[in-house]
N, C-alpha and C positions, 0 to 999 in steps of 0.2 A: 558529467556526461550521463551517469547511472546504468543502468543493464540495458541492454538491446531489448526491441520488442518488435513485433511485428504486426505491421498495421494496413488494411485494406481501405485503399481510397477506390472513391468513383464520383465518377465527376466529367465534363468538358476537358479533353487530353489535354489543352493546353493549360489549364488550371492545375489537374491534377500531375501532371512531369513539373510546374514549378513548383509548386509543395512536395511534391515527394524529394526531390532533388534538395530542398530546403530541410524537410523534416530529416535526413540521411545526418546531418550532419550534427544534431544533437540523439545520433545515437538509433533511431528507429529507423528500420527496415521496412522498408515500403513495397508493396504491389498493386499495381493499378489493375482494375476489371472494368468493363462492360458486360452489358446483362445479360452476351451467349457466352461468359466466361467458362470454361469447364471447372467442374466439381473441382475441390480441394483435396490431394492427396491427403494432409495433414491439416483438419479445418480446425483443432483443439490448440496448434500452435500460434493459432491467430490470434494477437492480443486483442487488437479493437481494430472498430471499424470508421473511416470518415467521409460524408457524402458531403460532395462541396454543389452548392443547389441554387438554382436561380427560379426555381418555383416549388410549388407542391408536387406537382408532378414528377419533379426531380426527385424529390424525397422519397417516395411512393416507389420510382421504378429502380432509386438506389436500395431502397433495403429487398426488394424482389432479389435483384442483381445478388446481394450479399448473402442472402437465404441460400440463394443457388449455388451459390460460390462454395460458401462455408455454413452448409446450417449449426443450426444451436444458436445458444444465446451468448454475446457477448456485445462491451458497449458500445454504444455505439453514437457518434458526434455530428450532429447535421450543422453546417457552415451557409448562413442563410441571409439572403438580403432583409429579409422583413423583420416583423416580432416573431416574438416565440411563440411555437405552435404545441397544442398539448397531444403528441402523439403519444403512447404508452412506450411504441417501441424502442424510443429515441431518449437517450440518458443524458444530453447536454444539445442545447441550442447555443451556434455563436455567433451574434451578428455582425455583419460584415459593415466598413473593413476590419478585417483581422491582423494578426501575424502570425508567422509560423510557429515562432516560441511560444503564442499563447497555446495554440493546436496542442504542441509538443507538449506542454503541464497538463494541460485535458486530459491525453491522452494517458500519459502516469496515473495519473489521479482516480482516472475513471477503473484503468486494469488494475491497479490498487483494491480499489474498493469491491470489485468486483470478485477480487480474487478472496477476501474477507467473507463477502456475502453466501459463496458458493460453497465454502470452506466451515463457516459457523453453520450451515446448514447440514452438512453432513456429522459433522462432529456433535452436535446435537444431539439426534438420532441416534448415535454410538454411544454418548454418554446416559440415556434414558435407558440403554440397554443393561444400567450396574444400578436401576434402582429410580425411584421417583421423588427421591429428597436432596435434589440438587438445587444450587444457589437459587432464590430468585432476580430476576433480571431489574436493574436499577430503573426504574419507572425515566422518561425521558418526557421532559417537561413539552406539554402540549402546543405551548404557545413560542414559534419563533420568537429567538430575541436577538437583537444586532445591535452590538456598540458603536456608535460613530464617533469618531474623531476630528475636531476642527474648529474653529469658531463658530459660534450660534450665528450662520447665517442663515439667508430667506433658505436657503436650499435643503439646511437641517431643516426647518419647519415643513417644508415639503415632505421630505423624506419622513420624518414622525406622522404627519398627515395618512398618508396614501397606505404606510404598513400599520398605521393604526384598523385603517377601513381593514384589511385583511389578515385584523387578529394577530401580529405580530408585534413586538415590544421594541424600542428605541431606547437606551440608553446615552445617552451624550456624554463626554469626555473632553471638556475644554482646554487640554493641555497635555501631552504626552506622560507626565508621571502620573497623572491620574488615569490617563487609559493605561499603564501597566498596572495600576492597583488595579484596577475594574478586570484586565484578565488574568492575572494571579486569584482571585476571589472566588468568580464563576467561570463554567463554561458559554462561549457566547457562540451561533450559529455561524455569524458570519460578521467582521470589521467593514467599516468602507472610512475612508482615511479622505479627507477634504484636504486635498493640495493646492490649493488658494494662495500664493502666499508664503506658502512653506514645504514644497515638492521636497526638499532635503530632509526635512523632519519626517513627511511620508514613508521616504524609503529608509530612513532607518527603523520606524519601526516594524515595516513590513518584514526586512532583514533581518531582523532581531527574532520575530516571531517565527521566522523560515530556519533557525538556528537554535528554536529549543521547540523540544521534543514534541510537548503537551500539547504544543498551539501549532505545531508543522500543518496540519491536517488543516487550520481553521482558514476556511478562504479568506481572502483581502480583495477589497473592492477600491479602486483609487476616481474620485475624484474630481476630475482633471479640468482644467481652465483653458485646453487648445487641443488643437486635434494636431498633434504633430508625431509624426510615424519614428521617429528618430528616438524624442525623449519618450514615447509608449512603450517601445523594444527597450530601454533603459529599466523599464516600472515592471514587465515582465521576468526581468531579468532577475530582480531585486525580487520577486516574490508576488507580485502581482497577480492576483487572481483573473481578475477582468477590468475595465475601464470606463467609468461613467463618461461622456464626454461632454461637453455644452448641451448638446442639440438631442442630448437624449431627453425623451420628455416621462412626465410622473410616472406613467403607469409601465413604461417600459423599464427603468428604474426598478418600480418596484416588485417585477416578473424578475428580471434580471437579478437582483438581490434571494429571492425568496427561489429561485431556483437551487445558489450555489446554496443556500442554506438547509434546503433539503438533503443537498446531497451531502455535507454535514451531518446531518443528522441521521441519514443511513449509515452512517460508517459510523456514529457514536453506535446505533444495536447492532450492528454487527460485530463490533468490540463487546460491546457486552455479552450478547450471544454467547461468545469465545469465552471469555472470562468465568460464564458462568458455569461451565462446561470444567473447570477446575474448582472441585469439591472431593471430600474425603475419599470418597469411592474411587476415585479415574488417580488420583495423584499418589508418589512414592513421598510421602512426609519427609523424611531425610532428606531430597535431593531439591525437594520443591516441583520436578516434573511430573510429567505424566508416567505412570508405573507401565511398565513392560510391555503388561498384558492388554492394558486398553491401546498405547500405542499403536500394537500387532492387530487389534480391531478395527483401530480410526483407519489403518492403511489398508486393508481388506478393504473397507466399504471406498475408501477412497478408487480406489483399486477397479472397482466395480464403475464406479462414476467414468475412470478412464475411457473403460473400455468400451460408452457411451458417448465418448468423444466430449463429453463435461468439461472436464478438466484433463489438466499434466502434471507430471509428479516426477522428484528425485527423491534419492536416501544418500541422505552422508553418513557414514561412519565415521567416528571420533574416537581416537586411544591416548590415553594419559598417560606418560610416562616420568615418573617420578628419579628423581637421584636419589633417595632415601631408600627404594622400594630391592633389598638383595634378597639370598638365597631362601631366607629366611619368611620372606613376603614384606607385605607393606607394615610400615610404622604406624602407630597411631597417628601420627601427623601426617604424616601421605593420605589418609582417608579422613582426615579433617579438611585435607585440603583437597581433595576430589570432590568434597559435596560442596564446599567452596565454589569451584569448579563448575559443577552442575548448579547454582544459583547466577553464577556471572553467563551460562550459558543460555539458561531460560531469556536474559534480557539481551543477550546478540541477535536471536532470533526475533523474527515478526510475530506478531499477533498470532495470525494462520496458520506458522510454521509449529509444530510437534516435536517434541524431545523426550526421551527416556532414557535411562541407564540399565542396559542390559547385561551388564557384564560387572565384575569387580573394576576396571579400566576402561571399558566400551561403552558411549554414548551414541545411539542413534537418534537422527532427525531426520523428521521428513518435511520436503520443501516444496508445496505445492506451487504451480507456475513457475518454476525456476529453471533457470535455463542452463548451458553447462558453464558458464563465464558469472553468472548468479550463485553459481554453486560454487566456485571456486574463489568467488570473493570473501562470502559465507565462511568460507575455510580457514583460508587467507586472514579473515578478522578475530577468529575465534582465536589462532594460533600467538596473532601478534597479542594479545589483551595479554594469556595466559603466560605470553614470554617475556610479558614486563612487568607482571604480578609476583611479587615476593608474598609467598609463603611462610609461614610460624612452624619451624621445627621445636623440636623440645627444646633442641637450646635455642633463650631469644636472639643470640646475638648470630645468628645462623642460618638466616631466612634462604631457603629454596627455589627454585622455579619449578614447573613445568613445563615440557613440550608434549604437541600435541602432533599426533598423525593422524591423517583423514584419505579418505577412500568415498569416493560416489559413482554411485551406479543409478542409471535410469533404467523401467520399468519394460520387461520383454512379453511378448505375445501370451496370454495365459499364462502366469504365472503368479503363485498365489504371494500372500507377504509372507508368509515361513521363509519361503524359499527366497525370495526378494533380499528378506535380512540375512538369510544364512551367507549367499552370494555378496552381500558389501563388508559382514566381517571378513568372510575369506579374501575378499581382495583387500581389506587393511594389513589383515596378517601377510600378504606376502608380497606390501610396505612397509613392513617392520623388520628391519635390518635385524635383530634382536632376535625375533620368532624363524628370522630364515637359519641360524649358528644353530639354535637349539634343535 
C-alpha cells in the first residue's frame, strides 16, 4: 500500500472521478480542480500533480489550473493521447492507454525523487557552511546506458539502432543469469525485458529487482507481444515500469525509454548530492550520523524552506533504553551498543532523511515529506529491528536487547529548531514511564 499522498488531478470530470476513485485505493488521496479552483489552504501538502489531457491546450490550461490552485514546484504527470511533448514543466509524459496502477508508481516515484532533489539542495548549502573540502560528487557517466533482456531479435536491433543515433549505449543480455551479472557489475539507466516468449521470466526478473534495494529505483520497461489490459495491470504490478506494445513505433520507444532513464539519473545526483554532504565536518565519527550541531542547522534552513511553502517536515525523537543501564549509568556495552544503534539507524532512514545523537540515549531525526502515518511507521520499524537485535554484553553468553521510545512532533507557526528539538525531547520524556517515577 505504502504511505498516503496527496495528489491533484485535472482533467474531464468524467475521467478524473474514475481515476481518482481508482487511484484511492492504492493509497492516494485525490482532489479534483478546474481552473477557478480556489487557492490551497495547505498547497506544501500536495504531493504531485496529474493532468489527464486530450490536447496541448489541455496541458497548458491544466498546469495554469495547478499554479492557481497550489503554487510552487511539484511533479507533475501529463496523461496524453500523443508522443511526448518536451515541456520543462512536466516531469513524466504517459501515453495513453494507461492504468491506474501505472499512474499510482509515477506518482511515488516522482514525489520520491522529488522529495531527494529539494532536500540535497538545501543540505548542500548547510553543509558548505562547515568549510569547502567536502566529498567530491561521483562523476555520472554522460552517456545513457540500457540493458536489454531477451533474444537477439529484429526489435533488439531496433532498439540499439535508434538509441545508438541519440548517444545512448545498449547492452544486451541473452539469458536471465547474464543480465543478473550485468546488474550486479554496473549501474544501468534503465532495463527493458523482451517478453516474447517468455512473460514469466519477464516478471521474475522485474520482481526480483523491485525486492533488492540497489536496483528498486532502476525503471523496467516490458516489452510485450499484445495489448491486453488484463496481463498489463499483472506487469505493473510485478514492478513494471512502463510498457512497449506492438504498435509502438522506433522513435517513440526510444523517447519513452530515454525519459525514464533520465529520470534515473536525477535521482542517481541527488543521492550523491546527499551523500556528499556526509564528510568529516557535518558527521559524529562514533555514531556514523550527522553531529548535533549541523543537524540543528539542516533543520533551521529546512525550517525556512517551510515557511515558503517548499516543503514539510517532521522530528522524531528516539530514546534507548538499555537493561544494563542502573543507578550507576551506562556499561561499556550499553554504549557499544547505542553507537550500534545509531549505525543500524542511519540505514532505516531514507536518503533525505537526517539523524543525530543528541543526547547520551536521544536520537533525533528529521523527516522531510513525512506525514503522520510515515512517521509512525518510521517508528514502528526502528523499534521492531532494535527489539530483535541481540546485543554483546560483557558476558558473551548474555546478549541484551533494547527498546526504543519515540515521540514526533510537526513544525508550528515561527518556531525556530532549538525550540522545535527542545519540544520533541520533552514530549518523549513524558513517554517515558521511567523519567515520569523520577
Amino acid at each position: 500500500m505504502g504511505r498516503e499522498l496527496n495528489v491533484l488531478l485535472f482533467g474531464h470530470p468524467d475521467r478524473v472521478d474514475g481515476l481518482g476513485q481508482a487511484l484511492e485505493s492504492f493509497a492516494l488521496s485525490t482532489r479534483t480542480i478546474r481552473g477557478d479552483s480556489p487557492a490551497a489552504r495547505n498547497p506544501r501538502h500536495w504531493a504531485c500533480s496529474v493532468i489527464l489531457a486530450e490536447s496541448d491546450r489541455d496541458v497548458a490550461d491544466g498546469l495554469a489550473a495547478l499554479q492557481s490552485f497550489a503554487p510552487g514546484r511539484r511533479p507533475v504527470i501529463v496523461v496524453h493521447p500523443d508522443t511526448l511533448s518536451g515541456n520543462d514543466a512536466v516531469d513524466s509524459w504517459i501515453r495513453e492507454p494507461t492504468l491506474p496502477v501505472q499512474i499510482a508508481a509515477r506518482v511515488r516515484a516522482l514525489t520520491r525523487l522529488h522529495a531527494m532533489e529539494e532536500v540535497a539542495k538545501r543540505r548542500t548549502a548547510v553543509t558548505a557552511l562547515y568549510g569547502d573540502r567536502g566529498r567530491s560528487l561521483d562523476p555520472v557517466d554522460p552517456m545513457p546506458c540500457v540493458l536489454y533482456v531477451g533474444d537477439a531479435s529484429p526489435r533488439f536491433m531496433a532498439l540499439q539502432h535508434v538509441l545508438k543515433g541519440a548517444d545512448a549505449e545498449v547492452i544486451g543480455a541473452f539469458s536471465s543469469y547474464s543480465a543478473f551479472d550485468y546488474l550486479h557489475e554496473r549501474p544501468f539507466d534503465a532495463v527493458v525485458l523482451n517478453a516474447a516468449g517468455k512473460r514469466d521470466v519477464a516478471f521474475t526478473i522485474s520482481s526480483a529487482m523491485r525486492r533488492n534495494a540497489r536496483l528498486y529505483h532502476t525503471p523496467v520497461l516490458l516489452m510485450d507481444t499484445e495489448d491486453d489490459p488484463q496481463s498489463a495491470e499483472e506487469a505493473y504490478a510485478r514492478g513494471v515500469s512502463d510498457i512497449i506494445s506492438p504498435a509502438t513505433g522506433d522513435a517513440e520507444m526510444r523517447d519513452r525509454i530515454l525519459a525514464l532513464a533520465a529520470e534515473r539519473r536525477r535521482r542517481r545526483r541527488a543521492k550523491a548530492a546527499l551523500e556528499a554532504c556526509r564528510e568529516p565536518r557535518t558527521l559524529d565519527i562514533e555514531t556514523g550520523l550527522f553531529h548535533a550541531a549541523f543537524v540543528t542547522s539542516h533543520l533551521q534552513d529546512l525550517i525556512h524552506a517551510v515557511s515558503r511553502d517548499e516543503i514539510s517536515l517532521s522530528v522524531l525523537a528516539l530514546k534507548v533504553v538499555s537493561p544494563l543501564a542502573g543507578d550507576t549509568g551506562d556499561t561499556s556495552a550499553t554504549e557499544k551498543a547505542k553507537r550500534q544503534f545509531a549505525a543500524m539507524l542511519r540505514h532505516l532512514l531514507r536518503t533525505e532523511d537526517a539523524a543525530a545523537r543528541i543526547g547520551p540515549d536521544t536520537f533525533l531525526a528529521i523527516l522531510p515529506f513525512t506525514d503522520a502515518a510515515g512517521i509512525d511507521c518510521v517508528a514502528k520499524r526502528v523499534a521492531a529491528i532494535a527489539d530483535c537485535t541481540a546485543f554483546e554484553s560483557e558476558d558473551p553468553l548474555q546478549p541484551f536487547r533494547l527498546s526504543v521510545l519515540s515521540a514526533s512532533v510537526e513544525l508550528r507557526p515561527d518556531e525556530a529548531a532549538e525550540d522545535l528539538i527542545e519540544r520533541a525531547v520533552a514530549k518523549l520524556r513524558r513517554h517515558d514511564p521511567l523519567a515520569a517515577l523520577a
